[in-house]
Steps between C-alpha positions, in 0.01 A plus 500: 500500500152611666570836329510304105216298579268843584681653203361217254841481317461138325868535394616382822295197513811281391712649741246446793478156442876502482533606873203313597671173410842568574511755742544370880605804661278735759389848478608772719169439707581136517238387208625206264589662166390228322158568682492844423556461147272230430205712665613763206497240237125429650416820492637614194328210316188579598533825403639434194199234426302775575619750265472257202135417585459889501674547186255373264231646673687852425590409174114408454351803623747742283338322203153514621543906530742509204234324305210734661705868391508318149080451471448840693741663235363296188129594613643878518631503151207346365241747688721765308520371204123473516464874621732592172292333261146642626684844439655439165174313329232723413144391606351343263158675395204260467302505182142569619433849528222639788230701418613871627381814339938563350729251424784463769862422343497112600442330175534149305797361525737571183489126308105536521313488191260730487124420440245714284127358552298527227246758638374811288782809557419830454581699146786776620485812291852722569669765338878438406749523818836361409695760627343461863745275673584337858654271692370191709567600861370170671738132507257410260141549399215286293336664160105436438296502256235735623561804753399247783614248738380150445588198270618698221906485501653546134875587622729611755761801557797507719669765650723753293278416179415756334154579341290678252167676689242482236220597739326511805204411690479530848729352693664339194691539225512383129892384421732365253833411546779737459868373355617429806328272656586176665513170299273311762235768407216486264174602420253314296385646209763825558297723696311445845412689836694516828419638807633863592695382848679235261647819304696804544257789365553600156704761322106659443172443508360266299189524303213366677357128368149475427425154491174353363419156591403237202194247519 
């Protein structure tokens, strides 16, 4: 009986209290049975009092660390679904363009209209160059009015278009757009200049632009 009450078994509580009641007899030791089980009973009770105020305390702290795996994971699947979208969306360019001798290849974004100021342009005298062609090597590129950087965008290229090199001045080049060309590109007024790192160099050398500047 001292054995079931260190073993915790509550399925013997019934028959404890059994002997306990009924039970006049004596032990080989000469204890009372009856006394002997009922300090079994007393122990076991405890016990088993114990083990359902534990219980819920278990029970409570498998949720609390079931519940923290589920945030850790959700805040892991989130930081990678973050990292996956900085790698699939392109940076988007901003529209004002700095002052450097060349043009780089970040450039308006593609929905923006461009915006001719109403400044004197030079006069461009060129000899005929359709069959000079070339590609535009850069994600995308603006096209100016005058072989300079500044507030003069007419247009915009993307890459893959193809183009028509008409001339060229410096580090520039006069261009129309070839047939294939994308549908997001345009030029204003059909023909305008890009910069040479925006372009894959042409099947030949162009003619050379001279460019006289109006009052």
């Amino acid at each position: 009986m001292r054995a079931l009450a260190e073993v915790g078994d509550t399925r013997t509580l019934w028959a404890l209290r059994k002997v306990a009641h009924d039970d006049r007899g004596k032990t080989s030791w000469g204890e009372s049975v009856a006394d002997t089980a009922q300090l079994a009973l007393d122990r076991l009770q405890s016990r088993s009092a114990l083990l359902r105020f534990t219980e819920p305390v278990k029970t409570a702290l498998v949720f609390v660390a079931m519940f923290a795996a589920v945030l850790f994971a959700a805040q892991r699947v989130q930081a990678v679904v973050s990292e996956l979208r900085k790698t699939a969306e392109p940076p988007v360019v901003a529209a004002s363009v700095s002052a450097t001798a060349t043009e780089g290849p970040a450039v308006s974004a593609l929905n923006e209209t461009p915006t001719v100021v109403a400044t004197a342009t030079p006069a461009i005298t060129t000899t005929t160059s359709a069959g000079i062609t070339g590609t535009v090597s850069a994600a995308s590129g603006n096209v100016r009015s005058s072989p300079r950087l500044g507030d003069n965008v007419i247009g915009i290229v993307n890459q893959g278009d193809s183009l028509i090199f008409l001339g060229v001045s410096g580090d520039w080049y006069l261009v129309q757009l070839g047939k294939n060309a994308s549908s997001s590109s345009r030029i204003k007024g059909g023909k305008g200049w890009v910069s040479r790192v925006v372009v894959n160099e042409p099947s030949s050398q162009p003619p050379r632009v001279v460019a006289t500047p109006q009052p």
